[in-house]
N, C-alpha and C positions, 0 to 999 in steps of 0.2 A: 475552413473548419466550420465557421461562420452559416454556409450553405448546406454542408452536409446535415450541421445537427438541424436547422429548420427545415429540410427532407425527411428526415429520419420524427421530427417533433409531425410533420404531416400525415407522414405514414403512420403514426400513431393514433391520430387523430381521425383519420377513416377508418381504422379497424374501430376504432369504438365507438364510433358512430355505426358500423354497419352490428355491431356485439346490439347495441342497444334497438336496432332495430330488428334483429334476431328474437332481441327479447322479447319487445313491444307485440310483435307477430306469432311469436310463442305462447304469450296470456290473452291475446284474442282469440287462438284457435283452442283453447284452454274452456274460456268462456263458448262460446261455439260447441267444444265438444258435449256441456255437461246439456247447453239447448237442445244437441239432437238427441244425444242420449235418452231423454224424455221423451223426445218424439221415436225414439225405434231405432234410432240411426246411429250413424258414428261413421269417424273420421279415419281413411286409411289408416292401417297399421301399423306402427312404428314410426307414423309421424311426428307426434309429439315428442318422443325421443332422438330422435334424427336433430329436432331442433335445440333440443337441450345439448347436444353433443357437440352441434355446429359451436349452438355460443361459449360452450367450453373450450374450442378449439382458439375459437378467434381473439377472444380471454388471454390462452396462452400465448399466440401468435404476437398481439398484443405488448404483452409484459417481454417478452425474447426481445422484441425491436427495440425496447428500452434499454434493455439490459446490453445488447449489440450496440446501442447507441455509444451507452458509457463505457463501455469499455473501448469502445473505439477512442474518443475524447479521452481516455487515461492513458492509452498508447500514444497517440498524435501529443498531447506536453510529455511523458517519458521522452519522447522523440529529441523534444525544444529543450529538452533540459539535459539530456545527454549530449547534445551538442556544448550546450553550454559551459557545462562542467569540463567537457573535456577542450576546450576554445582557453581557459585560464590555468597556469602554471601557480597562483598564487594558496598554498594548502588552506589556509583560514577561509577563503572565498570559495573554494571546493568543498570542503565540508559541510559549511554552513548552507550549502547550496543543495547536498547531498540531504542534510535532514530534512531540511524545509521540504523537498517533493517524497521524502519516506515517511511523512507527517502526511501532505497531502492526498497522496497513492491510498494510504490506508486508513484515512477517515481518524488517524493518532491524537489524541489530548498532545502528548509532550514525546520528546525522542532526545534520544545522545549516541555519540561515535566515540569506542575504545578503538586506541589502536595500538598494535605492537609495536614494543621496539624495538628494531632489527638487532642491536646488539646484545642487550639483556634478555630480548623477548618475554620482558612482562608487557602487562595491559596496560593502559593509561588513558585516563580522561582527556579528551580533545575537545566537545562540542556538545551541547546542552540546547534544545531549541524546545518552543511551544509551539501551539496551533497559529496561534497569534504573532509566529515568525519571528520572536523577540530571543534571548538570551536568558538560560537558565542558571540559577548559580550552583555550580557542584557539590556544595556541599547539603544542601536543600535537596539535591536529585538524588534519593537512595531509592536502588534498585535491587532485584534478586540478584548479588554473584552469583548466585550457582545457576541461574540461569544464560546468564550472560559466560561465566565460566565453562561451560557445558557446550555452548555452541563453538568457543573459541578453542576448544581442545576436541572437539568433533568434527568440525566443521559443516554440522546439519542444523536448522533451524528448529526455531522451538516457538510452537502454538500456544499459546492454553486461554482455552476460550474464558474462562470464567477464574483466576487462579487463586481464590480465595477458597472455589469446591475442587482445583486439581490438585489431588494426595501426593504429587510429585512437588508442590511446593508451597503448598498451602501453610506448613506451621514454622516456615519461616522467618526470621522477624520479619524483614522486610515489606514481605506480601503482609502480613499482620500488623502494621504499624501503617505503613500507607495506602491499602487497601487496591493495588489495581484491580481491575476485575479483568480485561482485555490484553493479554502481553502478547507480544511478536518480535522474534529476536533474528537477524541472522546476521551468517556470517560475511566479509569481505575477503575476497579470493584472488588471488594472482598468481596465474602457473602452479595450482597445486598449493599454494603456501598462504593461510591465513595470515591478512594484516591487520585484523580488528574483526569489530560487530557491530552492527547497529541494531539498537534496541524500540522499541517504540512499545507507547503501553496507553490505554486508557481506563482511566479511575472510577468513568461513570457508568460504561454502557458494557454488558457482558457479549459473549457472543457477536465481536464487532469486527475479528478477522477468520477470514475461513481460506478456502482452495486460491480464490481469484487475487485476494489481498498478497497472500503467502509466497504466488507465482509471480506477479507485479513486482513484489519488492525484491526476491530475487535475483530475476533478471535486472532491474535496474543496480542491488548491489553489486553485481558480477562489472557491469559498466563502470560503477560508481568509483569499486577497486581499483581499477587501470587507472583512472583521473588523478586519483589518491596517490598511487603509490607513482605516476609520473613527476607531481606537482612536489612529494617527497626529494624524487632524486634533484629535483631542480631547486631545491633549497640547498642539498648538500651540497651538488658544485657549485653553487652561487657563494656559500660559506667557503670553500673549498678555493674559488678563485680570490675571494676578498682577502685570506690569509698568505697566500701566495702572492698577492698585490701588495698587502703591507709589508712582508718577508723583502720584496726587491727594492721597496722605498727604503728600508733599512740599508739595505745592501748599497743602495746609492748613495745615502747618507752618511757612510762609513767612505767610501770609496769617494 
């Protein structure tokens, strides 16, 4: 990973060096044009724009290899972290596992995991994290329900770039009392069947999830689900044999 991004850091580094030297060549032929000018002359036509266009190109050229970079390096850790997640059967370590890279994927202040319950199928608080990878206390974490409500009885995600100016949730209390400006909510999926949401939001900066955040996180929920909902069932038989363990110790005790 190590070598790609210093490839990819090179490649960047010659496009803007050659941008600058497009430029540099641009305002001397600039200067040059307005000398002959005076004199009668002048410089092919459409030169000096051919060169404005060049270093617009290489500009953009540029800014793509950046942006190809990181996104590459946000796929390659989605990669190490779905491994990971799905390598432990332990749900507290899955979880916490799960917000910590839906924090990091999307640039999040703070994030938490509702998830259903199989039986009652209400919501329920699981997991509360910060940027800063520490533990949030639940009752400190108020968020929009009806955001979070909406994705978990849709099962489609919910953008709002600025949500203090979006009229879908703007008068709130929630959004009105703790101000996020950034929210990104989606769902967790298993064969069709919502087990939760995970929410993530940031306070300070508007406009801080778009197409790429939204697609990222996602695909890793879709991942993140199966971890969840396997690390689930292996609680209940684990519960499930411990009762049936202590059931034949009775039973030998008697007998």
């Amino acid at each position: 990973m190590l070598h790609t991004a210093n490839l990819n850091q090179d490649r960047h580094d010659q496009l803007r060096r050659l941008s600058e030297q497009v430029a540099a060549l641009e305002a001397s032929l600039r200067a040059q044009h307005d000398l002959l000018r005076q004199r009668g002359m002048a410089l092919p036509a459409g030169l000096l724009d051919q060169l404005y266009y060049v270093r617009n190109d290489l500009d953009t050229l540029s800014g793509r290899v950046i942006d190809e970079a990181t996104e590459l390096d946000q796929l390659r850790a989605l990669a190490e972290t779905i491994k990971l997640i799905n390598s432990s059967l332990n749900l507290d370590e899955v979880l916490t596992e799960v917000m910590d890279t839906a924090i990091g994927l999307t640039g999040a202040e703070r994030g938490y995991i509702m998830l259903r319950d199989p039986e009652t199928h209400e919501m329920h608080f699981r997991v509360a994290r910060s940027a800063e990878r520490t533990d949030l206390d639940e009752e400190r974490f108020t968020v929009s329900q009806t955001i979070v409500n909406e994705v978990a009885q849709t099962g489609k995600p919910v953008v709002a770039r600025n949500a203090l100016l979006d009229s879908r949730y703007s008068a709130q209390h929630s959004i009105v009392m703790h101000a996020p400006r950034s929210v990104l909510c989606v769902p967790l999926e298993v064969k069709g069947r919502i087990i939760g949401v995970v929410y993530a939001d940031n306070r300070r900066v508007p406009d801080l999830f778009g197409g790429q955040e939204l697609a990222l996180l996602m695909g890793f929920a879709n991942q993140a689900a199966v971890a969840i909902e396997n690390a689930r069932l292996f609680n209940r038989v684990r519960r499930a044999l411990l009762e049936i363990t202590k059931m034949k110790q009775l039973m030998d005790n008697v007998f």
